[in-house]
C-alpha positions in Angstrom: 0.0 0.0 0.0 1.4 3.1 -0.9 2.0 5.8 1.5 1.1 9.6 0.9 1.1 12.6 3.2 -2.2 11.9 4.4 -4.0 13.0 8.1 -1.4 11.2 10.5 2.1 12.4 8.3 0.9 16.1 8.2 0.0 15.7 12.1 3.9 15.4 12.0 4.4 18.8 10.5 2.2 20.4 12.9 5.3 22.9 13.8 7.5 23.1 10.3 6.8 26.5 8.7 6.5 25.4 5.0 7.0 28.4 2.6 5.0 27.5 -0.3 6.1 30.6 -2.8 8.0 28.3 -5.1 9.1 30.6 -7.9 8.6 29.1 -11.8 11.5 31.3 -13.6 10.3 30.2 -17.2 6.6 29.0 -16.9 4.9 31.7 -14.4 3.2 30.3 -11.9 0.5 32.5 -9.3 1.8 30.7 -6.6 5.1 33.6 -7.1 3.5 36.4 -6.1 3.7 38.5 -3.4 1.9 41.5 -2.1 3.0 44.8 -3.1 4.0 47.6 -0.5 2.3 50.6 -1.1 5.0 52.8 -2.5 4.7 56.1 -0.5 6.4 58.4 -3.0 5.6 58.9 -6.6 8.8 58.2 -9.3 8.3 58.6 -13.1 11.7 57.6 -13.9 13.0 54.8 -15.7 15.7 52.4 -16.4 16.3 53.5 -19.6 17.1 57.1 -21.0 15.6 60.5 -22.0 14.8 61.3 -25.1 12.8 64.9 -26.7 12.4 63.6 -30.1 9.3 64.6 -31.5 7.5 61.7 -32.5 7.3 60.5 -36.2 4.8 57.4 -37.6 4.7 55.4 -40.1 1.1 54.2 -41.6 0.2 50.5 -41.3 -1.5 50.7 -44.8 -2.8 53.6 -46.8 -5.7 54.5 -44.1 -5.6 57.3 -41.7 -5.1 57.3 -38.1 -9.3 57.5 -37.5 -10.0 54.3 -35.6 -12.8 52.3 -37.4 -14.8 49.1 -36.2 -17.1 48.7 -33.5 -14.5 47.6 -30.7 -15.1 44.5 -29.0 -17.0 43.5 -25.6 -15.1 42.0 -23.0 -17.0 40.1 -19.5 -14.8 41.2 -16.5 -15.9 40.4 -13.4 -19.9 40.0 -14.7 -19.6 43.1 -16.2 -19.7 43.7 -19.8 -16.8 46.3 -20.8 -16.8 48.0 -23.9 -13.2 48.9 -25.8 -12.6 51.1 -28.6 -10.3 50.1 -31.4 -7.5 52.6 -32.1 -5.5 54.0 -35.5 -3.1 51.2 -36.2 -0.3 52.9 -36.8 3.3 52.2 -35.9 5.2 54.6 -33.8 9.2 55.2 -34.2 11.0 58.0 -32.4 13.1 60.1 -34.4 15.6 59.8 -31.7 16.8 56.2 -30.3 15.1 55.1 -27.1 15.3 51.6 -24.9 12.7 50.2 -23.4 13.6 48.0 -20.5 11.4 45.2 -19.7 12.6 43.0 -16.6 11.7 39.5 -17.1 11.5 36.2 -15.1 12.5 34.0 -18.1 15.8 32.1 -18.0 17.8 29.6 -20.6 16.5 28.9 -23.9 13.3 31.1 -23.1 15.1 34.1 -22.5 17.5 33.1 -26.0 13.9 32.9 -27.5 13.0 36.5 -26.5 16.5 38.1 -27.4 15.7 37.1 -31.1 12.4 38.0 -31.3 13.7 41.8 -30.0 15.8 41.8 -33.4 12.1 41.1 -35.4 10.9 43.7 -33.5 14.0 46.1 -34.0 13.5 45.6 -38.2 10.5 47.5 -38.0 11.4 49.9 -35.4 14.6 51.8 -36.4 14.8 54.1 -32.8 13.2 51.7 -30.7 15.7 48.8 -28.6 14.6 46.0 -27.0 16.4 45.4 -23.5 15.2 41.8 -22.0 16.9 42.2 -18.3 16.5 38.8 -16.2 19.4 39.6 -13.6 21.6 37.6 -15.2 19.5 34.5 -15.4 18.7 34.8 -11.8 15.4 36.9 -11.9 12.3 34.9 -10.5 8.4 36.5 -10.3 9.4 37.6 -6.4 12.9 39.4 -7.4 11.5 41.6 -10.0 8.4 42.5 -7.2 10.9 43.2 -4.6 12.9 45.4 -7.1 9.9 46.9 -8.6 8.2 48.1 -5.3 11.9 49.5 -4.2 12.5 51.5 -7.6 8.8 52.9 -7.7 10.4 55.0 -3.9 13.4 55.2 -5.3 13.7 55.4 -8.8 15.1 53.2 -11.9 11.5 51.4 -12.6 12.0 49.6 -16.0 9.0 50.6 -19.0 7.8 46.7 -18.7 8.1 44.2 -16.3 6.4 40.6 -16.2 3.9 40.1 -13.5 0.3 39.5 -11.8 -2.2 41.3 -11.3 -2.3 41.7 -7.7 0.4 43.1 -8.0 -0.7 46.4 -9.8 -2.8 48.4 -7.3 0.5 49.1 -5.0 1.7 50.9 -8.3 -1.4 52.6 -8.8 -1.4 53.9 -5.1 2.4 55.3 -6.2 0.9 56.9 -9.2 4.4 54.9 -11.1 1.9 52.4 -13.4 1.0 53.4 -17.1 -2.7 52.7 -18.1 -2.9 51.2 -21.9 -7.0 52.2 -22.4 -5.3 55.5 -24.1 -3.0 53.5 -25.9 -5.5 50.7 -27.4 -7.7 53.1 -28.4 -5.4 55.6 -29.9 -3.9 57.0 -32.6 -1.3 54.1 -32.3 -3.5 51.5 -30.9 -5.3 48.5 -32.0 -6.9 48.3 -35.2 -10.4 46.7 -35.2 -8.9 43.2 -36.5 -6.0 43.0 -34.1 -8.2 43.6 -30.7 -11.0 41.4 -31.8 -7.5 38.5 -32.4 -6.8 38.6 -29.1 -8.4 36.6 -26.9 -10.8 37.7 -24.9 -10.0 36.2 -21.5 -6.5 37.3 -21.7 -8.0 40.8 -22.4 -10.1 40.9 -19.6 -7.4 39.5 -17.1 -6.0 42.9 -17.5 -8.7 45.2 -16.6 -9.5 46.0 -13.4 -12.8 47.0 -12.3 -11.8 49.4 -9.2 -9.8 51.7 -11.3 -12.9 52.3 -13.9 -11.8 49.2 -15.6 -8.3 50.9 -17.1 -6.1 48.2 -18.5 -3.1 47.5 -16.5 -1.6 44.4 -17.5 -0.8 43.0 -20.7 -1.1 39.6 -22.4 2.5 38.2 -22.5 2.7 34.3 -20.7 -0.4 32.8 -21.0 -1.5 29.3 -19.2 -3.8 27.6 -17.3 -4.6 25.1 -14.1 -5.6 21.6 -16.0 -6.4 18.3 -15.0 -3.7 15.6 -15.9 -4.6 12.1 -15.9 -3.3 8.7 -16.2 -4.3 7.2 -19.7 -3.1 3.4 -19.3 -4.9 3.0 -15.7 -8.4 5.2 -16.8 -8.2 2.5 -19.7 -7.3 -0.5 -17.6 -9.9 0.1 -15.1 -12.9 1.4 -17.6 -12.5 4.6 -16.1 -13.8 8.2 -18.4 -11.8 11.0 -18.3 -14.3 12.8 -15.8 -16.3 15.9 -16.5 -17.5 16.4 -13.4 -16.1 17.0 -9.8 -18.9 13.7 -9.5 -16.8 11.8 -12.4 -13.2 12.9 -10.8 -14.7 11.6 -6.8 -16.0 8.4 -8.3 -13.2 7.4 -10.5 -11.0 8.4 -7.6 -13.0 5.5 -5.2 -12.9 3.1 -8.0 -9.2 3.5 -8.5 -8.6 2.9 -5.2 -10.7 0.5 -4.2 -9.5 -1.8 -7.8 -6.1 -1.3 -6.6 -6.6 -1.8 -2.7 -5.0 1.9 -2.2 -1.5 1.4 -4.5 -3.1 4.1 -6.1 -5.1 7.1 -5.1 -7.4 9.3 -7.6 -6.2 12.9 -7.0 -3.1 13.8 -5.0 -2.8 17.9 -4.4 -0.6 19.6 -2.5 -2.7 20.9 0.4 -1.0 24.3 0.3 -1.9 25.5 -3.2 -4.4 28.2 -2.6 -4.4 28.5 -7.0 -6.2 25.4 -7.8 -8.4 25.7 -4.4 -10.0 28.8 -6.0 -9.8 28.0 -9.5 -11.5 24.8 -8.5 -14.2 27.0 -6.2 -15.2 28.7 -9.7 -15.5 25.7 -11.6 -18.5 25.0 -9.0 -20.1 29.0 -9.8 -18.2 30.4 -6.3 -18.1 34.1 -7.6 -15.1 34.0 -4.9 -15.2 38.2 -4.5 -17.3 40.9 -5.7 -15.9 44.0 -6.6 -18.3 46.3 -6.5 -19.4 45.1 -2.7 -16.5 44.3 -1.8 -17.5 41.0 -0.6 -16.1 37.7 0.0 -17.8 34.3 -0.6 -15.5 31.8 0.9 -18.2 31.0 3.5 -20.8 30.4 0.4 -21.9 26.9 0.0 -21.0 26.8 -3.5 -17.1 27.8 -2.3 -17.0 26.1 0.9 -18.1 22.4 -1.7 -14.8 22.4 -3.2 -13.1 22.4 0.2 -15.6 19.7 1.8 -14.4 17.5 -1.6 -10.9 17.8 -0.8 -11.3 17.1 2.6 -13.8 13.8 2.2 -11.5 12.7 -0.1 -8.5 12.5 2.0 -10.2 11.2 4.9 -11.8 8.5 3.1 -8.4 7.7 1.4 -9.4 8.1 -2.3 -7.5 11.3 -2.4 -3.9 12.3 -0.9 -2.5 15.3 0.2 1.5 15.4 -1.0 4.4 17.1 1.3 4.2 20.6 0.7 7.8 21.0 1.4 9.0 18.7 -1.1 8.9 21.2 -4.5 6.3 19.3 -7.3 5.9 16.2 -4.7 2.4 15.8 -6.1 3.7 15.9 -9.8 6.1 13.1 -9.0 3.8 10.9 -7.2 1.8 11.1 -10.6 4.7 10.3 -12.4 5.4 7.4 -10.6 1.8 6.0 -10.9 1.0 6.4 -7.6 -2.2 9.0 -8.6 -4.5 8.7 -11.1 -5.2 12.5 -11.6 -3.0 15.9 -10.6 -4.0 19.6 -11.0 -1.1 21.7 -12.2 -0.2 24.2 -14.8 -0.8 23.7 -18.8 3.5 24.3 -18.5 4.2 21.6 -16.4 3.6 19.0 -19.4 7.1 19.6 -20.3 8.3 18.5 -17.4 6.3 15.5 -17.0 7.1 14.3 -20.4 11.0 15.0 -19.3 10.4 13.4 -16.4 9.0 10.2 -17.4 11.3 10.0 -20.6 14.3 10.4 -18.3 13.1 7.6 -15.6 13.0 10.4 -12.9 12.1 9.8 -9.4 11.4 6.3 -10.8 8.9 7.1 -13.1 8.5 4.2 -16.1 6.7 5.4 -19.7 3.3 5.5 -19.5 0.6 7.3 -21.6 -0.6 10.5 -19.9 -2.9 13.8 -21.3 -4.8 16.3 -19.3 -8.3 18.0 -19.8 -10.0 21.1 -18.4 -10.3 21.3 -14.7 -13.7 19.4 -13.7 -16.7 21.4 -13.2 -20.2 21.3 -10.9 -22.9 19.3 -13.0 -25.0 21.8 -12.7 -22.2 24.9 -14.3 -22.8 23.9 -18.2 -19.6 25.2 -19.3 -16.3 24.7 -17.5 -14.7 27.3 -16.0 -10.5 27.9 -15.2 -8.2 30.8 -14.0 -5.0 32.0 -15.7 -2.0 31.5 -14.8 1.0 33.0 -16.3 2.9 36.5 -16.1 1.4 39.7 -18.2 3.2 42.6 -18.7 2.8 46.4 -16.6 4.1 49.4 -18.0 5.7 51.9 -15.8 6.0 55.8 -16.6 8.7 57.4 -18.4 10.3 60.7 -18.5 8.4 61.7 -21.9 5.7 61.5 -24.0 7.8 59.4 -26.6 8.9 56.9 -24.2 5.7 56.1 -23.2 4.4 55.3 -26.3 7.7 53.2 -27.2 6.4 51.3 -24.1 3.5 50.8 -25.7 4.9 50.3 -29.0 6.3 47.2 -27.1 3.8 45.9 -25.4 1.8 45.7 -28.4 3.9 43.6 -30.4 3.9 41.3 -27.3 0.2 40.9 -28.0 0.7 40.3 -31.5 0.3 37.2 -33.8 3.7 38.0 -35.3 5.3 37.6 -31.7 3.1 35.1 -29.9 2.5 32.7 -32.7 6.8 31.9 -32.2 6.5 32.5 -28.7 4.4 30.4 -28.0 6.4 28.1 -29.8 9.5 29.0 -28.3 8.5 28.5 -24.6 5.2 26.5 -24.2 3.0 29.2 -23.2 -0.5 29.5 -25.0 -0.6 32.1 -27.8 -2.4 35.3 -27.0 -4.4 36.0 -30.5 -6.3 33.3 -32.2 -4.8 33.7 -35.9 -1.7 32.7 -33.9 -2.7 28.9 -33.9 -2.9 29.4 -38.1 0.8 30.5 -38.4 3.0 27.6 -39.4 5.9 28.3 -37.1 3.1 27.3 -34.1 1.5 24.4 -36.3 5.1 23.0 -36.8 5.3 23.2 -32.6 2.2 21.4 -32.3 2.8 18.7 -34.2 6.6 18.0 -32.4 4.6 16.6 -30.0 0.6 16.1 -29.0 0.8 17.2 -25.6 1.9 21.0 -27.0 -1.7 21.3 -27.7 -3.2 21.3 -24.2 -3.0 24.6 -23.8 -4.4 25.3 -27.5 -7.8 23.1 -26.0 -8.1 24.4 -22.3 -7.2 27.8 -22.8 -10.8 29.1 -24.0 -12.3 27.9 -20.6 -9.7 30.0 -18.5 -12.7 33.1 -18.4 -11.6 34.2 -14.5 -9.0 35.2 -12.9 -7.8 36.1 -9.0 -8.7 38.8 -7.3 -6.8 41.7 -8.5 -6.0 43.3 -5.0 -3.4 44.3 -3.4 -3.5 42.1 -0.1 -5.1 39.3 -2.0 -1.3 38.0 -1.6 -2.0 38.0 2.4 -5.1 36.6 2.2 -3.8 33.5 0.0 -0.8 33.3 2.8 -4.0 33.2 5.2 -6.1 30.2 2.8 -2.8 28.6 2.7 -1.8 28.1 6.0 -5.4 27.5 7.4 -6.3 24.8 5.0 -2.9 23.4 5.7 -4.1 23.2 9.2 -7.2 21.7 8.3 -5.2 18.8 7.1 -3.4 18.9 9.8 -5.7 18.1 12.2 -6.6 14.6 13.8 -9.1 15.6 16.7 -12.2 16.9 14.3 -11.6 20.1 16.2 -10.9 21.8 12.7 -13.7 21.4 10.2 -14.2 23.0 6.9 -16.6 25.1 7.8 -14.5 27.0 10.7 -11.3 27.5 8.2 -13.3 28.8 5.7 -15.3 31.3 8.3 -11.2 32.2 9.9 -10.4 33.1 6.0 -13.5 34.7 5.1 -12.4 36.9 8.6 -9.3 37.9 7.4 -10.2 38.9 3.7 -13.2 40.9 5.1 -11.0 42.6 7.4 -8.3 43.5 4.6 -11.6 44.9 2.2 -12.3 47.6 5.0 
């Protein structure tokens, strides 16, 4: 029988303070973030120089810089949210100017990006491309750390890669650049190229408390997805489940048929990202914005918890060690679990993994799905993972639109389509998936296309606050407790209320 880090081994931990803000370098992972300090003094200056050229611009095609189209309509937060499309023209200082953009991604990723500057660069004479990751040493926390610093005391970069909790400390330090004038101006998006990208990945980036300005950026794009044992769902006349239903009783059967050698789900029990991603697949709206409300407490929230929890203590599920990094991604590879969560970018790894004979694993066949979803939510429902891009403010009028120059071609399909490519992450416009550079990627190998399948469901995202960083410290540590326990003195329903507590307290 195989052993997991069930009731009685996390009972052992009751005193080890596990630090669960592993930091993914190359794929981006939520679990990096940390809550921005609120900058108390305002800095406009950047990493890169001056310049007081008067803009000069080159037209896109033979029509003038009036925006034309209806815009699109983008669902944030419930809310529909109308944008404009802009002139589509291309914008090239007379004078040269850098733009800086600090970035977490390391190794061949960061080769990747360095090439695609020199694309970039062919159409845009006076405007340089500066991918700074520290000297291969930058993770999602560093550049935080270094961005909340420089926003007091100067140096901010024009771009960095990030989350979007991590914007309102920038907005309270008056450092952040808006895009809404940008999109929708003289050099923004024509009606063809915002309608191309896709919409969830627009809407990740508005943010309803600041009259839904646009703060972030499509750049890494991925999502939480179910990964599942092909051989054993076949062996033991298992479906791929649907439901959190399917996933519970395929979970029982797998354990029962294999008296416990194997488990249906193992998690890791401080992973506060696929607890809530998981709480909307069930129709938990999680936090309103306009009320400023919490629903951790609501039934439909508190379900995904009470299924994590039954399943443990009835043994179909297993919780892994939390202070072992990707414990619950090796007990899959080994066989031990039918089903993980994880990130669309950790099929790389599992295909290295298992290739290589890592941590014992022998070659099975493996895919992954969307996460599960409540019977009675139709359509299923994820969050995205992945960093964006945030702009900062430069010292002129030129800069700032070379940051935005940037940031555009980010978005685009010329960019993304060998991006996406280059480093695993889901293309960000939808005529990407038609350029042969990304078809040629797909068919390397048929897990590449996960993302391509599970991205269109990703239509939420995290609470873009500011403390929502200490409130997923608080999830984390209490539902780790809530394994923890042995006496039935900790139930589901008293974490959630202790969470819902703190959150409400950090809204005021």
């Amino acid at each position: 029988m195989t052993k997991f880090y069930n009731f009685k081994r996390l009972s052992a931990l009751l005193f080890v303070t596990v630090i669960l803000t592993a930091l993914l370098a190359a794929c981006g992972d939520p679990t990096a973030t940390t809550a921005p300090a609120v900058a108390t003094t305002a800095s406009a200056t950047t990493a890169s120089g001056t310049t007081t050229a008067v803009a000069t611009t080159t037209a896109t095609s033979a029509t003038t810089a009036a925006a034309t189209g209806s815009g699109v309509t983008i669902n944030v937060a419930g809310t529909d949210v109308a944008i404009k499309p802009g002139g589509g023209k291309i914008f090239n200082p007379t004078s040269p100017i850098t733009i800086t953009i600090w970035s977490s991604q390391r190794g061949t990723n960061h080769q990747a990006l360095l090439k695609l500057a020199d694309d970039f660069k062919a159409t845009h004479s006076n405007i340089t491309i500066k991918f700074d990751n520290n000297n291969e040493t930058f993770s999602y926390g560093d550049i935080l750390k270094k961005l909340q610093a420089a926003a007091t005391a100067g140096g901010l970069p024009n771009l960095a890669t990030g989350y979007e909790n991590w914007v309102p400390g920038f907005v309270d330090s008056k450092t952040i650049l808006g895009f809404n004038q940008y999109i929708s101006g003289e050099y923004g998006l024509t009606q063809e190229q915002l309608s191309d990208i896709q919409p969830a990945f627009l809407a990740r980036g508005i943010f309803p408390q600041y009259s839904n300005e646009t703060y972030l950026f499509p750049f890494g794009n991925s999502t939480p997805v179910l990964y599942y044992n092909k051989d054993l769902l076949e062996k033991n006349s298992i479906a791929v489940p649907q439901t959190w239903d399917d996933l519970v009783k395929a979970s029982q059967t797998i354990s029962k048929q294999t008296s416990n050698a194997t488990v249906g789900l193992v998690f890791n029990p401080k992973t506060v990202s696929e607890f809530v991603a998981g709480m909307y697949s069930q129709g938990c709206k999680v936090y309103d914005y306009a009320s400023k409300t919490w629903f951790f407490t609501d039934p439909t929230c508190a379900k995904q918890v009470q299924l994590y929890y039954d399943g443990v203590k009835n043994g179909y599920f297993a919780a892994s060690d939390p202070t072992k990094q990707n414990d619950d991604q090796a007990i899959f590879e080994q066989q031990k679990a039918l089903f993980y969560i994880s990130s669309t970018s950790s099929r790389s790894f599992i295909d290295s993994d298992i290739a290589a004979g890592k941590n014992g694993a022998k070659v099975f066949n493996w895919n992954a799905t969307v996460l599960p979803h409540a019977a009675e939510v139709k359509t299923p429902v994820s969050t995205l993972y992945g960093g964006g891009v945030l702009a900062f403010k430069g010292k002129t009028a030129d800069e700032d639109l070379a940051t935005w120059e940037v940031a555009k071609f980010l978005a685009s399909t010329a960019f993304t389509a060998k991006w996406a490519a280059s480093s695993g992450y889901a293309p960000a416009t939808k005529s990407a998936l038609n350029e042969q550079v990304f078809k040629d990627f797909l068919a390397k190998n048929p897990h590449n296309g996960i993302p391509v399948e599970t991205i269109k469901y990703a239509t939420t995202s995290e609470p873009k606050l500011g403390y929502w960083q200490n409130i997923r410290d608080e999830f984390d540590n209490d539902v780790f407790a809530l394994f923890q326990d042995q006496s039935g003195a900790v139930t589901v329903d008293s974490t959630l209320k202790k969470i819902q507590g703190v959150a409400a307290g950090l809204s005021k």
